[in-house]
C-alpha positions in Angstrom: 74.6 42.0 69.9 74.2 39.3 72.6 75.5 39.8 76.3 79.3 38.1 75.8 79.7 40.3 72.6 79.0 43.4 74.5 81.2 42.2 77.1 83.8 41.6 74.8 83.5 44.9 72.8 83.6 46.4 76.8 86.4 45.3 76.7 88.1 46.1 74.1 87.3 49.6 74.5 88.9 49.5 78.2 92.3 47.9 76.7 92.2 50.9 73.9 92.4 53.4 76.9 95.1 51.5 78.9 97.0 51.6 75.8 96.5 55.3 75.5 97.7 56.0 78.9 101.0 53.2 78.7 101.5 55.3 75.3 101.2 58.7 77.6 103.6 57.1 80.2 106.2 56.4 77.4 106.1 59.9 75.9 106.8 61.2 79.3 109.5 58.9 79.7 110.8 60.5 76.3 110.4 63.9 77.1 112.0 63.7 80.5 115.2 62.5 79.0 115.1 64.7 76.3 115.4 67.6 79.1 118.3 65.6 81.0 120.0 65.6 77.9 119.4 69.1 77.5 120.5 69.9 81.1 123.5 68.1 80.6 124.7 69.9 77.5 123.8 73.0 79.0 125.9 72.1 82.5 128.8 71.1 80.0 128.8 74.2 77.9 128.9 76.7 80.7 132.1 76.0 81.3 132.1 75.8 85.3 130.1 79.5 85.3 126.9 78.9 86.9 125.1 78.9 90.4 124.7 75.7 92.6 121.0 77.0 92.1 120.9 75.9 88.3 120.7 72.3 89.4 116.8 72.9 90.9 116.1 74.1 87.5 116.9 70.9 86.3 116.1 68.8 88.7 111.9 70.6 89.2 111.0 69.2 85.5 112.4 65.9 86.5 110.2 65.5 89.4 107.4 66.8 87.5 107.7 64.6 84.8 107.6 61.9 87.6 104.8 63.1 89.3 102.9 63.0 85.6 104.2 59.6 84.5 103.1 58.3 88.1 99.5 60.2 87.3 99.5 58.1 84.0 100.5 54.5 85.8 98.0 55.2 88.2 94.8 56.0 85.6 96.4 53.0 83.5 95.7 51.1 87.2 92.4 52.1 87.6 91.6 50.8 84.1 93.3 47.3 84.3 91.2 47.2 87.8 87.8 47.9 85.1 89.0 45.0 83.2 89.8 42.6 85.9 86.0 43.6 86.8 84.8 43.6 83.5 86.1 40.2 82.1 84.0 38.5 85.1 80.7 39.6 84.2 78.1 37.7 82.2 76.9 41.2 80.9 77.6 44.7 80.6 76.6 48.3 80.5 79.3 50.1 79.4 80.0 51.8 82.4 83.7 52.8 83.3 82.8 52.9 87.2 86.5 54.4 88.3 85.5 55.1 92.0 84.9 51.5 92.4 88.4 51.2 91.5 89.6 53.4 94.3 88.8 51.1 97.3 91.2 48.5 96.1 94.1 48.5 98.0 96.8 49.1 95.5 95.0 51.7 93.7 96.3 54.9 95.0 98.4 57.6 93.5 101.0 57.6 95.5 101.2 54.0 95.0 102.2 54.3 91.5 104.7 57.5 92.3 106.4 55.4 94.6 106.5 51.8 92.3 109.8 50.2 91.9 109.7 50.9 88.2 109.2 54.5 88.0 111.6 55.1 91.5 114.6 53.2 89.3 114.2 55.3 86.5 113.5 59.0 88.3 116.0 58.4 91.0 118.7 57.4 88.4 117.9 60.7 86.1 118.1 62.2 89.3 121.9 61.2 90.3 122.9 61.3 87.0 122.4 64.9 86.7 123.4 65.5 90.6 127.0 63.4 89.7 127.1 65.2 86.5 126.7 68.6 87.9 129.1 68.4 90.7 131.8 66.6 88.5 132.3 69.6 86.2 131.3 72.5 88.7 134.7 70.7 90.3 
């Protein structure tokens, strides 16, 4: 195998992972609304008989789920940074070097909790089950 083959192969084993983790993010994604739905059916079959406590139950997996699917964005990140590095060079050995990744300047985690994407789609799950909550508690 010459040096642009193994680059190539390089990769496209470093696409296969960002794939993985963009399929990881979506299954989050998934799962989190399957538990607002849940919460929601759960809020409207009590009838107006529970706590103004019940709503951190709700809202904790929410935020973890966020806190995952930011962890997920933020590996998927790192990787597209490997690429970018990868797809320059004449040559390769294989190596994922991820701590290079982390002195870029968009590469931190919080970066990718806090991106407009995720912060749209958290923060909506969130008022949704706030509005929803306080509507038939009234």
């Amino acid at each position: 195998m010459d040096d642009k083959e193994q680059v190539v192969k390089h990769l496209e084993i470093t696409q296969g992972v960002v794939n993985r983790l963009a399929g990881n993010s979506f299954s989050i994604k998934g799962w989190s609304m399957a538990i607002l739905a849940a919460a929601i059916l759960f809020i409207a079959r009590s009838n107006g008989e529970y706590s103004e406590y019940l709503i951190l139950t709700f809202l904790i997996p929410i935020f973890g789920f966020w806190l995952l699917d930011g962890y997920f964005l933020w590996q998927e990140r790192l990787f597209r940074g490997i690429y970018d590095d990868v797809r320059q060079q004449e040559t390769t050995d294989f190596k994922m070097n991820i701590p290079a990744q982390f002195k870029k300047v968009d590469n931190k985690w919080r970066d990718s909790v806090c991106s407009l994407t995720l912060w749209i789609f958290y923060s909506v799950e969130v008022v949704f089950i706030v509005v929803v909550f306080f509507i038939l508690k009234g």
